[in-house]
C-alpha atoms as one frame of an Amber mdcrd trajectory, in Angstrom:
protein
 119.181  97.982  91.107 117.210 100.776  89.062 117.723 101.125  85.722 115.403
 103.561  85.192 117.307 105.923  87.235 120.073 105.909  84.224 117.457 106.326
  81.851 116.373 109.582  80.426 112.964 110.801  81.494 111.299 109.822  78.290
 112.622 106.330  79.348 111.219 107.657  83.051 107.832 107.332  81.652 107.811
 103.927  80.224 108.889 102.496  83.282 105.978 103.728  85.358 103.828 101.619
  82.986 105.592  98.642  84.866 107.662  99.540  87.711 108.078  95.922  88.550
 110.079  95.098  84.859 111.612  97.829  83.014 111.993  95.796  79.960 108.364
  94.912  79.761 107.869  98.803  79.585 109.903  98.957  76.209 107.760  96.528
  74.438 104.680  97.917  75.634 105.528 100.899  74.317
C-alpha cells in the first residue's frame, strides 16, 4: 500500500522525509 500516491504533492514532499512511515512525515512537519 502507498498512501502517498493519493496524497497531493505537497503531501508528496512530506513523505520523502520518511518513506518508511507516512504518518511520521505529518508530525515532523
Amino acid at each position: 500500500m502507498t498512501p502517498h500516491i493519493n496524497a497531493k504533492k505537497g503531501d508528496i514532499a512530506e513523505t520523502v522525509l520518511m518513506p518508511g512511515d507516512p504518518r511520521r512525515a505529518k508530525w515532523a512537519a
